[in-house]
N, C-alpha and C positions, 0 to 999 in steps of 0.2 A: 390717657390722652395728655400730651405735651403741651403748655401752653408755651412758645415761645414771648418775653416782655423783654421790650428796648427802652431805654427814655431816650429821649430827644439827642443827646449825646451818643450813643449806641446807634442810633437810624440814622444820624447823619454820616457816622462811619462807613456804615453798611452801605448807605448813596453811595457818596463819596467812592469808595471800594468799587462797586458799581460800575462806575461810570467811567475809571482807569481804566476798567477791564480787568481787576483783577479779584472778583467773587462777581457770577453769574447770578444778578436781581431774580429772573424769573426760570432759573432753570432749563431753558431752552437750550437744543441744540445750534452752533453757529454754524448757518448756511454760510458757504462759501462762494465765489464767484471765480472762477479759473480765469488767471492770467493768461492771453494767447504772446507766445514768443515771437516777434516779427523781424527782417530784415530791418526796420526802421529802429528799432530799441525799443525797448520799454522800462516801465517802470518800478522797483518794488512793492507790491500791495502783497502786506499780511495781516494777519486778525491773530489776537490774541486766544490764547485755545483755550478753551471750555471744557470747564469741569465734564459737562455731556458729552463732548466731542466735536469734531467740528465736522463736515459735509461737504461733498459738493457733485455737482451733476460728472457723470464719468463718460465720456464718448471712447476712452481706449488711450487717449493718447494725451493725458495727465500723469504728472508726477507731484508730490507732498516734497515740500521742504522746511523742516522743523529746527528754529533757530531755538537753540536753548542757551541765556543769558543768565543762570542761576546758578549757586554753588553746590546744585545736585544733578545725576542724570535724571533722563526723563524715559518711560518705557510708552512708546507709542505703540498701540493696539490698532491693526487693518481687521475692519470687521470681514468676516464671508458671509455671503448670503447663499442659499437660505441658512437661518442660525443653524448651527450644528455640521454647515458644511455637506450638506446632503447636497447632491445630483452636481458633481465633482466630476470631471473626465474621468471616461472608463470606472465611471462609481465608486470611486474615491470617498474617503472622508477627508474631509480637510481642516485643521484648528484655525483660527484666529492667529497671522503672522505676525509678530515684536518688533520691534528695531529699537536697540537702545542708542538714546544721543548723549552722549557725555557731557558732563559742564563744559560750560564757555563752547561748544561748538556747535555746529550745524550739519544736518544729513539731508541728502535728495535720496529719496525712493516712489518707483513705478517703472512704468507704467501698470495700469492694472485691469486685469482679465473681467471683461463687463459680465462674460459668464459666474466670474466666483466671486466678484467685489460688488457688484450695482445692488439694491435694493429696490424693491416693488418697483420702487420712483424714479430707476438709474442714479441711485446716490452711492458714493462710496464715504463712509464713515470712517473717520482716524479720532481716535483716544490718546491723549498723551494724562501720565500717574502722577506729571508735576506739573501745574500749568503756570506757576510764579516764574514770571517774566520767561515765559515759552509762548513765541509765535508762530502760525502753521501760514506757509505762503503756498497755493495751488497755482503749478501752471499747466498751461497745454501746448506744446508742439504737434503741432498739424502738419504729417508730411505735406513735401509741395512736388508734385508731378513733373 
């Protein structure tokens, strides 16, 4: 068994660290909340992404946009459900899809299929392999009739 020891100077780092966003305090995945795109404008809302991933509910008509500000790429991981990819059109197996964002830029990817991406809970999960100074912004476009 590990003991992990800080003094006082090491726990406030790790706060500190925390609280920027950049080392995950309790290990949780970060829920997302999807930006809806409107005639009227909106606004940028991103979350800094999480070592576990980040989330968010999927109705079909989200896309991920992953700003990477670091002097490395980042490989962002689209989970499928169920793991392993089973019960896939026409009984496919399907892997877990990549997208690499290079330094300094940013990529939009989706929309995504609620049959191969939603989880139990309609979540779709995105992993990014470098999360220093990488934000994931979710939005949704809702067609309009």
């Amino acid at each position: 068994m590990h003991v992990l020891r800080l003094n006082f100077r090491g726990l406030a780092a790790l706060i500190f660290l925390a609280l920027v966003g950049m080392v995950p305090l309790f290990g949780a995945v970060a829920d997302q909340t999807p930006t809806e795109i409107v005639l009227a404008g909106t606004v940028d809302t991103t979350s800094v992404a999480d070592v576990d991933g980040n989330t968010f509910t999927n109705t079909g008509y989200e896309f991920v946009e992953v700003i990477n500000a670091s002097v490395s790429p980042t490989t962002v991981t689209i989970d499928v459900y169920p793991s392993g990819g089973q019960g896939a059109p026409d009984s496919l197996t399907v892997t877990d899809p990549t997208v690499v964002v290079a330094a300094g830029t940013r990529k939009k990817f989706g929309p995504f299929r609620k049959r191969l991406y939603n989880s139990g809970t309609e979540k779709v999960k995105v992993t990014c392999s470098n999360i220093v100074t990488v934000t994931v912004a979710v939005w949704r476009l809702t067609p309009n009739p």
